[in-house]
N, CA, C and O of each residue as an XYZ file, in Angstrom:
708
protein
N      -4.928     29.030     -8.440
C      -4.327     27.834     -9.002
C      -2.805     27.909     -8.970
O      -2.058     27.163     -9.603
N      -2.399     28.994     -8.076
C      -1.016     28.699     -7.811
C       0.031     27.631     -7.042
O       1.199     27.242     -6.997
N      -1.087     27.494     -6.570
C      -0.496     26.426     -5.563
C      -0.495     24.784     -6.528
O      -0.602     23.749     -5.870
N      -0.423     24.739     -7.404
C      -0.467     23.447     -8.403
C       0.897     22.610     -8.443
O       1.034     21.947     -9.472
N       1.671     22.546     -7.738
C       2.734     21.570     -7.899
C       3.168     20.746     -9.266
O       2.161     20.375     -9.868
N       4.187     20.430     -9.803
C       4.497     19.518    -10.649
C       5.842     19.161    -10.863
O       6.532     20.003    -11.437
N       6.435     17.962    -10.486
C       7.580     17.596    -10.443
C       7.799     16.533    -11.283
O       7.458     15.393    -10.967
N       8.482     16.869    -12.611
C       9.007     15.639    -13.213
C       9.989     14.438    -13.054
O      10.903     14.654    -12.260
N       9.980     13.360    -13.584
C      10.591     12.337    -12.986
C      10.917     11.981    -11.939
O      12.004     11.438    -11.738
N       9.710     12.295    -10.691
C       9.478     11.854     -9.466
C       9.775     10.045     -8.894
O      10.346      9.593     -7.901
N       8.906      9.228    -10.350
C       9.069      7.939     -9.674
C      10.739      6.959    -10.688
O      10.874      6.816    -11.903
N      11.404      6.637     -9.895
C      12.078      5.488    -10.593
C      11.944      4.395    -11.509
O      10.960      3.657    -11.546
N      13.083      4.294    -12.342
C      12.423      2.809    -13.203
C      11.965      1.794    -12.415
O      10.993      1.213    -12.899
N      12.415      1.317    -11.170
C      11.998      0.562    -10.511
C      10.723      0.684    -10.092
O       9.814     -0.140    -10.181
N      10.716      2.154     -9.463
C       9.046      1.939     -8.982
C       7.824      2.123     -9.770
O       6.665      1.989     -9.376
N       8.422      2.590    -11.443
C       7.557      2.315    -12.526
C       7.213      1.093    -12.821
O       6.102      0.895    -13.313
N       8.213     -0.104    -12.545
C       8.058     -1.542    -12.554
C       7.017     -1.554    -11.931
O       5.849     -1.593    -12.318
N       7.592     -1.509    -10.649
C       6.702     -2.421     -9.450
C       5.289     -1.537     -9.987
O       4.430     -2.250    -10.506
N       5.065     -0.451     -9.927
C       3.650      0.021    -10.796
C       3.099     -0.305    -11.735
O       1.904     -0.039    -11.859
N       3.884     -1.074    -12.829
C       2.957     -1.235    -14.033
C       2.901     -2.544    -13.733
O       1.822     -2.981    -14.135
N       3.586     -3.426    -13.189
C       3.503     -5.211    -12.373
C       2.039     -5.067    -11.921
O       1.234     -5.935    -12.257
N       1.686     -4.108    -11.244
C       0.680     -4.152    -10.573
C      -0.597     -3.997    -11.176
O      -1.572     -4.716    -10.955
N      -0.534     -2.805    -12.122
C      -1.847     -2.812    -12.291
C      -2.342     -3.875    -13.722
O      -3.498     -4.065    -14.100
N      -1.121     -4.430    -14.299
C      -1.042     -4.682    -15.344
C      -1.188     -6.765    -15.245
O      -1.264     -7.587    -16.158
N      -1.172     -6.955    -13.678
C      -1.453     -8.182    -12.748
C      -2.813     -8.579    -13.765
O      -3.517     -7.659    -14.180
N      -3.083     -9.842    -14.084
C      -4.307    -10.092    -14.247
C      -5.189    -10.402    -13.376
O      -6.347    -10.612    -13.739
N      -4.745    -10.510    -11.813
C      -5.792    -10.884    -11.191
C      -6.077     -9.086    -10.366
O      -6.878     -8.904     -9.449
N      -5.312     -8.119    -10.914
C      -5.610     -7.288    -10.257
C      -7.251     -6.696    -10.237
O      -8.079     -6.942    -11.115
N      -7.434     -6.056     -9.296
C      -9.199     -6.231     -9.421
C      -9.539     -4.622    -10.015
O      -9.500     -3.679     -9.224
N      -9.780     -4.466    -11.067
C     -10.363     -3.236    -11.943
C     -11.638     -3.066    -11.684
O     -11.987     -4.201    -11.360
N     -12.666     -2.311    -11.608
C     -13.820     -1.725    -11.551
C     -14.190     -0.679    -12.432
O     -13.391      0.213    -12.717
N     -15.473     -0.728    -12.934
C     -15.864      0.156    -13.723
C     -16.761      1.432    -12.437
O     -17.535      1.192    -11.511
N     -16.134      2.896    -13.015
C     -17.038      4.059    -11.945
C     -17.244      5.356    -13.090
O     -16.424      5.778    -13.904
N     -18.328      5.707    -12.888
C     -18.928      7.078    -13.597
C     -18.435      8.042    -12.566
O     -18.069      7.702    -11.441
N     -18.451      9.398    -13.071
C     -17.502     10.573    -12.243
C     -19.036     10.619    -11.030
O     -19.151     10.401     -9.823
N     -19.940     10.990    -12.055
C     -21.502     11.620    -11.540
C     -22.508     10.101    -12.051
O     -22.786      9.810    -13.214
N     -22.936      9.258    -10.702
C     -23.937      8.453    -11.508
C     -25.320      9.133    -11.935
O     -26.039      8.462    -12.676
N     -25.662     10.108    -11.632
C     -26.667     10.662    -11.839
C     -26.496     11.608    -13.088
O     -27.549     12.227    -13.240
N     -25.648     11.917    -13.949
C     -25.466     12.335    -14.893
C     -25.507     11.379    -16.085
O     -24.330     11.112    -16.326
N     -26.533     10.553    -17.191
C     -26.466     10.337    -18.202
C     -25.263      9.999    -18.901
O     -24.907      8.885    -19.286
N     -24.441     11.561    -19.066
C     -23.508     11.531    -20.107
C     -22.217     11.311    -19.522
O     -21.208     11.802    -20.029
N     -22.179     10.501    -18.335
C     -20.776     10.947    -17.414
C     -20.071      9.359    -17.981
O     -20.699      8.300    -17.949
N     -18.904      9.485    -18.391
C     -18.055      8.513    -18.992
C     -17.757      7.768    -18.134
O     -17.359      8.215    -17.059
N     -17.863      6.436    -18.360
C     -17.467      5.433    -17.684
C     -15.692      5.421    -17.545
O     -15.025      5.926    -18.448
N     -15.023      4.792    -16.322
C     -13.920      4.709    -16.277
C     -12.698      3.675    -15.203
O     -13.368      3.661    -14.170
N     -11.900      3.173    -14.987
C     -11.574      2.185    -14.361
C     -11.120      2.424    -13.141
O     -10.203      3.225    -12.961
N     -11.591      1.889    -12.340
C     -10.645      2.519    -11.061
C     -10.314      1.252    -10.400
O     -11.072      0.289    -10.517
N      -8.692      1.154     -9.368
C      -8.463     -0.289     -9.336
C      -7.706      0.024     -7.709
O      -6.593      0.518     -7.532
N      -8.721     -0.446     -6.604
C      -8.053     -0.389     -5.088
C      -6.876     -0.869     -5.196
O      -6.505     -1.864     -5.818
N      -5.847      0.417     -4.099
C      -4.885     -0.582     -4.071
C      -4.806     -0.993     -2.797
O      -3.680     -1.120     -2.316
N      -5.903     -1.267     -2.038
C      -5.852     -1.843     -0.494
C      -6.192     -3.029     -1.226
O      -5.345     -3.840     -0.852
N      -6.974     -3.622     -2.087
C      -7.295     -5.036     -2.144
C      -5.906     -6.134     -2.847
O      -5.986     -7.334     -3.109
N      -4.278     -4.885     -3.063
C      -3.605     -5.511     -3.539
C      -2.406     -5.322     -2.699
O      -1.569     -4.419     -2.717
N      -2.574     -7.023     -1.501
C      -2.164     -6.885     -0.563
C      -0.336     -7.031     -0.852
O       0.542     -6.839     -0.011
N      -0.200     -7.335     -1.964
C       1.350     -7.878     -2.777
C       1.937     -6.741     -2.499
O       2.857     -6.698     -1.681
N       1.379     -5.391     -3.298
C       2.282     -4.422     -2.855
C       1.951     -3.032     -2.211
O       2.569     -1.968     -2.257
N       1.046     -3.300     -1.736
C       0.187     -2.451     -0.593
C       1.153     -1.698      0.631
O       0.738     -0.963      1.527
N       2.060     -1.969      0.465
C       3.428     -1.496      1.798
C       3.982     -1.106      0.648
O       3.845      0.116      0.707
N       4.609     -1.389     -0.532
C       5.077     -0.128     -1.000
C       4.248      0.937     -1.738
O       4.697      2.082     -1.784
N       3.262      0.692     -2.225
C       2.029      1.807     -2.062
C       1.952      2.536     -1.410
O       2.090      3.682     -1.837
N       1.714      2.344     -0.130
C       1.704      3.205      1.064
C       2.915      3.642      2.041
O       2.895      4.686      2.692
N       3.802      2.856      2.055
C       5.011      3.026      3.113
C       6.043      3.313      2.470
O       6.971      3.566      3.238
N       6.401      3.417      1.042
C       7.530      3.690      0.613
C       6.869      4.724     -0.334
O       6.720      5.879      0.066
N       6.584      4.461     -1.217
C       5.793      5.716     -2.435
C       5.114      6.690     -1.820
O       5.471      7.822     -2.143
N       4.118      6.601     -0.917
C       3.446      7.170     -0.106
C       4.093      8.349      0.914
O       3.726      9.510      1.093
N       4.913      7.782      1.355
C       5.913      8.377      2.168
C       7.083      9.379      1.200
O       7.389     10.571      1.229
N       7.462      8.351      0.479
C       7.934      9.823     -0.734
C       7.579     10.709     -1.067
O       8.234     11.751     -1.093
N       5.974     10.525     -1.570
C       5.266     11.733     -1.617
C       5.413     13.070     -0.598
O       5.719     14.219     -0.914
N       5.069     12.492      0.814
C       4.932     13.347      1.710
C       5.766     13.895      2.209
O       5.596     15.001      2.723
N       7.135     13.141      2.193
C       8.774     14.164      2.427
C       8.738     14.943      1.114
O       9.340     16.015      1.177
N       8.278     14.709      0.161
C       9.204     15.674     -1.075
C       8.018     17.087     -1.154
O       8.327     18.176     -1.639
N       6.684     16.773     -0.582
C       5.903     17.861     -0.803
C       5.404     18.462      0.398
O       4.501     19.290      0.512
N       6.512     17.636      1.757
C       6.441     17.993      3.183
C       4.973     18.528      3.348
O       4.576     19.683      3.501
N       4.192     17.177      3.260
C       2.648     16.906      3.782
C       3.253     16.530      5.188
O       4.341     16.066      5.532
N       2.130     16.909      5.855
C       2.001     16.409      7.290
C       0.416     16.189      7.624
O      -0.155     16.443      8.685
N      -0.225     15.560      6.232
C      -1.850     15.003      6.456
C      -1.495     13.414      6.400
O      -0.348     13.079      6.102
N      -2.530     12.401      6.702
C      -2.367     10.996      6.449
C      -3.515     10.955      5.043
O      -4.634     11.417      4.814
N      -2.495     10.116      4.300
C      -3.027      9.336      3.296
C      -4.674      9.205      3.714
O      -5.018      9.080      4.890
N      -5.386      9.240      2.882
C      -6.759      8.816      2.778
C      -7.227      7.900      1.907
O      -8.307      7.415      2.244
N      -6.635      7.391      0.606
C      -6.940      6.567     -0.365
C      -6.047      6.497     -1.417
O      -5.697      7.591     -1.861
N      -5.556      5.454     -1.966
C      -4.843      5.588     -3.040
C      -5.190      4.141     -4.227
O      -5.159      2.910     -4.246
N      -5.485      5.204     -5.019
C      -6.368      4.087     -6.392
C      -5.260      4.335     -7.802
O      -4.409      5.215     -7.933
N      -5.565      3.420     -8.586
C      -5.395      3.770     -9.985
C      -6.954      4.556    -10.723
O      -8.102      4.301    -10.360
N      -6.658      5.259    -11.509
C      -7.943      5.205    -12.391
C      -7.011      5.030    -14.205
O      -5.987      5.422    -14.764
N      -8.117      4.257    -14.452
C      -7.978      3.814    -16.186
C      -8.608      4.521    -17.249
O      -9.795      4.194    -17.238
N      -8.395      5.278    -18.100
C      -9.621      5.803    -18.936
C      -9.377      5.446    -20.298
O      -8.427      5.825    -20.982
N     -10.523      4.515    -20.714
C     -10.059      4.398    -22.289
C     -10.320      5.338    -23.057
O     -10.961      6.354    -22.791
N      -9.569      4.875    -24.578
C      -9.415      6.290    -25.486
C     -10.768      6.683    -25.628
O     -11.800      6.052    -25.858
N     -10.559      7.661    -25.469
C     -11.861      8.741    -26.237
C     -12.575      8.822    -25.414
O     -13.702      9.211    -25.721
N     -12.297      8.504    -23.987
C     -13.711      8.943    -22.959
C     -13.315      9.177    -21.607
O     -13.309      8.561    -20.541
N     -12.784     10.985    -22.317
C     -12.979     12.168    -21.515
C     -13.367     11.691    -19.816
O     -13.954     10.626    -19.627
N     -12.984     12.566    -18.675
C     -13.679     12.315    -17.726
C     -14.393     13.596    -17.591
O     -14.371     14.359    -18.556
N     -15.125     13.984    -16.348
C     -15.825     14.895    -16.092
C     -14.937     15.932    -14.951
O     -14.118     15.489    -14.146
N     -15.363     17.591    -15.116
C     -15.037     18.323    -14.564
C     -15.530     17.979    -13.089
O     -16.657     17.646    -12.722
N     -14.256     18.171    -12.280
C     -15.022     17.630    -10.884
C     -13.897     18.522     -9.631
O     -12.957     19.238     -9.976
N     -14.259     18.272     -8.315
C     -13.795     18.125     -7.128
C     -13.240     16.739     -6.397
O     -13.852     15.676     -6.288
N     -12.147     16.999     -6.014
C     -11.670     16.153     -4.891
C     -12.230     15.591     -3.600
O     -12.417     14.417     -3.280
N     -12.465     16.790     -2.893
C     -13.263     16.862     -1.812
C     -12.247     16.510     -0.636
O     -12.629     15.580      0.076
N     -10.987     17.102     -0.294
C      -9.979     16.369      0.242
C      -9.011     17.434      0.194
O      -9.094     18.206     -0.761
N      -7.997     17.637      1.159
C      -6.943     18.463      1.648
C      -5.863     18.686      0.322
O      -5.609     19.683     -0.355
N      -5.408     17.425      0.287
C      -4.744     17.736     -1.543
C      -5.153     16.146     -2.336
O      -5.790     15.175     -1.927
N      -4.559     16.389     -3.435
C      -4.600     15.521     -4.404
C      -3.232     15.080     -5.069
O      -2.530     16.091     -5.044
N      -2.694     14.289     -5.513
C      -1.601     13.820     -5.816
C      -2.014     12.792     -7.038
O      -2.685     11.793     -6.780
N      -1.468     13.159     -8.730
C      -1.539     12.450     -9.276
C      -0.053     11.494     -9.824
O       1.019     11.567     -9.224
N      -0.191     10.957    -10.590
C       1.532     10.032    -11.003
C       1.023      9.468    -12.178
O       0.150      8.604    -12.254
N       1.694     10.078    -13.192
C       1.258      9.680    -14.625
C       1.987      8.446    -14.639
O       2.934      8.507    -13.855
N       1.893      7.259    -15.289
C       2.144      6.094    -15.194
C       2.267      5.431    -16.129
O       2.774      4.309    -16.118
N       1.722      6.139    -17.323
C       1.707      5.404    -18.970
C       2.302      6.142    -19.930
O       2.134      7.311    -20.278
N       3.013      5.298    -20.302
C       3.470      6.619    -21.840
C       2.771      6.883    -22.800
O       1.824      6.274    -23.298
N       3.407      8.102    -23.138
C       2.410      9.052    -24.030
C       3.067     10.104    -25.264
O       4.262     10.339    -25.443
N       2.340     10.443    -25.749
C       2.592     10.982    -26.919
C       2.197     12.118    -27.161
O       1.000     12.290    -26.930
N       3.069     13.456    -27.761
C       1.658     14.951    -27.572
C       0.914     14.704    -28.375
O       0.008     15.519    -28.198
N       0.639     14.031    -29.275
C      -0.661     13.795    -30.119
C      -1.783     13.247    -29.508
O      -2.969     13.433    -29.783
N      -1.142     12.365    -28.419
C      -2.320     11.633    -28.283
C      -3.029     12.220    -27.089
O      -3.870     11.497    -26.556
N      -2.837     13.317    -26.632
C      -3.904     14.379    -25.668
C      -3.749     13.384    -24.219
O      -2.701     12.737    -24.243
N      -4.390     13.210    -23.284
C      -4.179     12.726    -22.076
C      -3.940     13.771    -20.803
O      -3.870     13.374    -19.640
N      -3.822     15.197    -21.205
C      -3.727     15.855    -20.278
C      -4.815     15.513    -19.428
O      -5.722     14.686    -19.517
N      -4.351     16.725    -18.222
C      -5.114     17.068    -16.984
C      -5.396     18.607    -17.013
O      -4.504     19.445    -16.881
N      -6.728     18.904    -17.200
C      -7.037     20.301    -17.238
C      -7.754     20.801    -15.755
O      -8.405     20.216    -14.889
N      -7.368     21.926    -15.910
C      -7.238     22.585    -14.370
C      -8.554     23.760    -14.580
O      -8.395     24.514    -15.540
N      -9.640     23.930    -13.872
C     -10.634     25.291    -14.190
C     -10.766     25.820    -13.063
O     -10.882     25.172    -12.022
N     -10.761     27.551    -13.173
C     -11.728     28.056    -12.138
C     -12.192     28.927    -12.775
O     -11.863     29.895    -13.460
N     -13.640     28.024    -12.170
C     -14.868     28.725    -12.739
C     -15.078     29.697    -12.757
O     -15.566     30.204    -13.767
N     -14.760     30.536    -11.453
C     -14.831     32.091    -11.130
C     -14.618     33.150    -11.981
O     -15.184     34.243    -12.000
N     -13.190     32.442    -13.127
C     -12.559     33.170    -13.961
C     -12.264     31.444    -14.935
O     -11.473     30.522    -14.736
N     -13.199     31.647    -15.843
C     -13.276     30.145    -17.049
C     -11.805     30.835    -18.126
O     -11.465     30.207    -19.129
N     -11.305     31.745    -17.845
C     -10.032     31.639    -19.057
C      -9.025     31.679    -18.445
O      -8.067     32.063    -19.117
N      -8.757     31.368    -17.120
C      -7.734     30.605    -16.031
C      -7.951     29.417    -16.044
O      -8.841     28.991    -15.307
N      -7.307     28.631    -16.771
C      -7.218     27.153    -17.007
C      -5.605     26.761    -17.238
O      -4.908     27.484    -17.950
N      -5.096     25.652    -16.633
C      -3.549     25.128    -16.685
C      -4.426     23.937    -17.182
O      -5.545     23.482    -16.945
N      -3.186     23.613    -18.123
C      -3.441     22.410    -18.780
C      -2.065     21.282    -18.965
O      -1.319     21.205    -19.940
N      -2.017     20.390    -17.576
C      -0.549     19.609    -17.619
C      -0.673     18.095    -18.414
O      -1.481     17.176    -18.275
N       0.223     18.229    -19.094
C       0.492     16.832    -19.750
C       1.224     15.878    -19.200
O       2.256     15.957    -18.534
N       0.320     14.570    -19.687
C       0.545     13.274    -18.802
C       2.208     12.954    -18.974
O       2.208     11.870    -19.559
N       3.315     13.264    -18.807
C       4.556     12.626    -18.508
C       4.724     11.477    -18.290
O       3.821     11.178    -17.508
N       5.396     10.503    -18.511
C       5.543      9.190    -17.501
C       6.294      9.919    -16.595
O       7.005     10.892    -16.848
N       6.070      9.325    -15.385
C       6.778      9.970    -13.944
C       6.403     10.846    -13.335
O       6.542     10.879    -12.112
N       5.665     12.057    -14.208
C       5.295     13.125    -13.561
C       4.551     12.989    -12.383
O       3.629     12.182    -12.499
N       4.664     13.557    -11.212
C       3.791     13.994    -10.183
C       3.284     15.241    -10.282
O       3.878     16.266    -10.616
N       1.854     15.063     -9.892
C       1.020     16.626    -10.020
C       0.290     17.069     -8.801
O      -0.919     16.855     -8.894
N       0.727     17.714     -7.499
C      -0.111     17.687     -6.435
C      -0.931     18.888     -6.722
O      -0.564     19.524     -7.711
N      -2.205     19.448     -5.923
C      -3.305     20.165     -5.914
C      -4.039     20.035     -4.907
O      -4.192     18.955     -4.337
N      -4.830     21.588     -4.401
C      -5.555     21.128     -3.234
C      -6.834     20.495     -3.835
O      -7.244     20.525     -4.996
N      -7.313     19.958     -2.813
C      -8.712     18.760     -3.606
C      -9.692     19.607     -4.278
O     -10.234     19.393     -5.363
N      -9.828     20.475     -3.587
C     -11.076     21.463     -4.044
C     -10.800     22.410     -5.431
O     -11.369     23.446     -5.776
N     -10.004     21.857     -5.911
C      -9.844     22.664     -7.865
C     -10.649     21.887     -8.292
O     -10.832     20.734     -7.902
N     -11.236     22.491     -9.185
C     -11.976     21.964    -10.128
C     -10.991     21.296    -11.657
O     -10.267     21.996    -12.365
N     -11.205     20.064    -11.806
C     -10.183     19.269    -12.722
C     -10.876     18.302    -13.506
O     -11.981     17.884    -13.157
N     -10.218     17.864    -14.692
C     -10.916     17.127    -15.509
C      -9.465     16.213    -16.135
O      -8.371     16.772    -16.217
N      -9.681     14.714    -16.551
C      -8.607     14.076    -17.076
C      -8.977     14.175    -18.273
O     -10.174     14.396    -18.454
N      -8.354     14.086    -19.096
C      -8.440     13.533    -20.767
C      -7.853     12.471    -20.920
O      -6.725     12.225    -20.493
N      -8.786     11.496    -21.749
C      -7.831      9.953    -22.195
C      -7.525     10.726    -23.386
O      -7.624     11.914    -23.692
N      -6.945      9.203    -24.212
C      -5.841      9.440    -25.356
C      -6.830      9.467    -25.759
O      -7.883      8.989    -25.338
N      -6.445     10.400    -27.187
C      -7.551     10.680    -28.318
C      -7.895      9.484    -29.553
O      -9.044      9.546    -29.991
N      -7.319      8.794    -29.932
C      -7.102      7.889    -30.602
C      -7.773      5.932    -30.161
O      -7.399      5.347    -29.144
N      -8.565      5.427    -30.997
C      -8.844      4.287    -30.846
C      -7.791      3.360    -30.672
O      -8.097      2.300    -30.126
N      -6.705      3.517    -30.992
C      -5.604      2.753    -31.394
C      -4.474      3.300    -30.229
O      -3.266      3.118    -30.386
N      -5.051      3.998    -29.036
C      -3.610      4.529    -28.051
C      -4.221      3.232    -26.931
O      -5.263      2.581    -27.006
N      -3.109      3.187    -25.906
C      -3.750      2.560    -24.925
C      -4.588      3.178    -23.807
O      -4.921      4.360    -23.891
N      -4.920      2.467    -22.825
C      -5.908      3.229    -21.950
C      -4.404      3.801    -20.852
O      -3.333      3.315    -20.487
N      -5.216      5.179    -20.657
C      -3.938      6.059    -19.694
C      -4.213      5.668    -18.257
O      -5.330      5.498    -17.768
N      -3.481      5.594    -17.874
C      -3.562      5.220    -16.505
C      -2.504      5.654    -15.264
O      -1.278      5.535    -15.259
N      -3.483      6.259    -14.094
C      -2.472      6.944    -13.184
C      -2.868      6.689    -12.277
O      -4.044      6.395    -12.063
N      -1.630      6.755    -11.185
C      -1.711      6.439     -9.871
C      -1.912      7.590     -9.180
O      -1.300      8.626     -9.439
N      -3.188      7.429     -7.826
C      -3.713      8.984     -7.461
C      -3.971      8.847     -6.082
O      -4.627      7.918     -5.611
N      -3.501      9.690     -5.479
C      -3.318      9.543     -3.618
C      -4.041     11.042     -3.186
O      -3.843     12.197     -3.561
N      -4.852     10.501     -2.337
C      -5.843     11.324     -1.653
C      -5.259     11.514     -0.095
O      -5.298     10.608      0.737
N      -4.827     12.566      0.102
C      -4.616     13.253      1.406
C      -5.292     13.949      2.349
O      -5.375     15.166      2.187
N      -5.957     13.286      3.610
C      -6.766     14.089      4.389
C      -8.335     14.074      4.239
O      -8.647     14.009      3.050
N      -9.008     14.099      4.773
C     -10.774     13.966      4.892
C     -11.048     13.053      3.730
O     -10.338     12.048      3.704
N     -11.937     13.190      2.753
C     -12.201     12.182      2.482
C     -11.944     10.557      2.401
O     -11.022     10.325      1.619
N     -12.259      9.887      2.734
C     -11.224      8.059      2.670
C     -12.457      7.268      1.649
O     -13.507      6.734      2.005
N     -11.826      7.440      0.151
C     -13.031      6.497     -0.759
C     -12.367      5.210     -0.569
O     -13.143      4.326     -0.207
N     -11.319      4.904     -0.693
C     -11.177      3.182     -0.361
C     -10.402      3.365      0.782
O      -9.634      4.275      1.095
N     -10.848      1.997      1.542
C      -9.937      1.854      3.288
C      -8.831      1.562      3.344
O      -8.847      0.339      3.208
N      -7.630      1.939      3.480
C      -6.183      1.706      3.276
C      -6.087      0.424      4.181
O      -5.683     -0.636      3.702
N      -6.297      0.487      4.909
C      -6.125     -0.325      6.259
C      -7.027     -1.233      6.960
O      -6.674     -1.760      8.015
């Protein structure tokens, strides 16, 4: 888990705008997705294409996108880039990427009370765990294959956390293009 990247105040006020414009759009199109549908207890959570949001889909991809990949000198192509939403109190599930790296962008403000981290496991060794807190701005890259889990805010009364998350290389869950 050395290889875990984290760079604070990566995105601009501006491109925090144009980010929260977006997902915060009412016609933007939100979806409800379970981590595991075959798991019972797997928390429901929001996830919101940003290929179907053709407004700012070029700076999604051609300007933010491209930032990403000069500042963490990737030389994979983008594979997908979504929001996911999680309301308070429902945890996501320990999972895989399935994908060359992972790139998250905390996007909502936050509070240390109100929990929202991103916890990091390997299983191999369960008391090797990093545990990064949601920043506004922060960027968090990782190769896909860590095992990771989000936390929403703990509180009925926080808002739902929400981050912008770019998938690099093999897998493609939504079609950019």
């Amino acid at each position: 888990m050395d290889d875990i990247i984290v760079i604070d105040d990566f995105l601009s006020d501006n491109q925090l705008k144009i980010i929260t414009t977006c997902y915060r759009d009412p016609y933007f199109n939100w979806q409800i997705q379970v981590s595991d549908p075959d798991n019972p207890f797997s928390q429901e959570f929001l996830i919101g294409n940003i290929s179907q949001n053709s407004t700012h889909k070029e700076f999604f991809i051609s300007e933010l996108g491209e930032q990403i990949k000069q500042t963490l000198n990737l030389d994979i192509p983008i594979s997908s880039c979504y929001f996911n939403g999680q309301f308070p109190k429902r945890d996501g599930d320990l999972h895989q990427d399935y994908c060359e790296k992972s790139v998250i962008l905390y996007v909502t403000k936050s509070k240390p009370e109100w929990g929202g981290f991103t916890q990091f496991v390997d299983l191999t060794h369960p008391e090797k765990q990093i545990i990064i807190p949601p920043l506004l701005g922060r960027l968090v890259c990782f190769p896909g294959n860590i095992i990771h889990k989000a936390y929403a805010y703990s509180h009925d009364d926080n808002p739902i956390r929400v981050s912008l998350v770019y998938k690099f290389g093999q897998r493609n869950f939504f079609n950019l293009y």
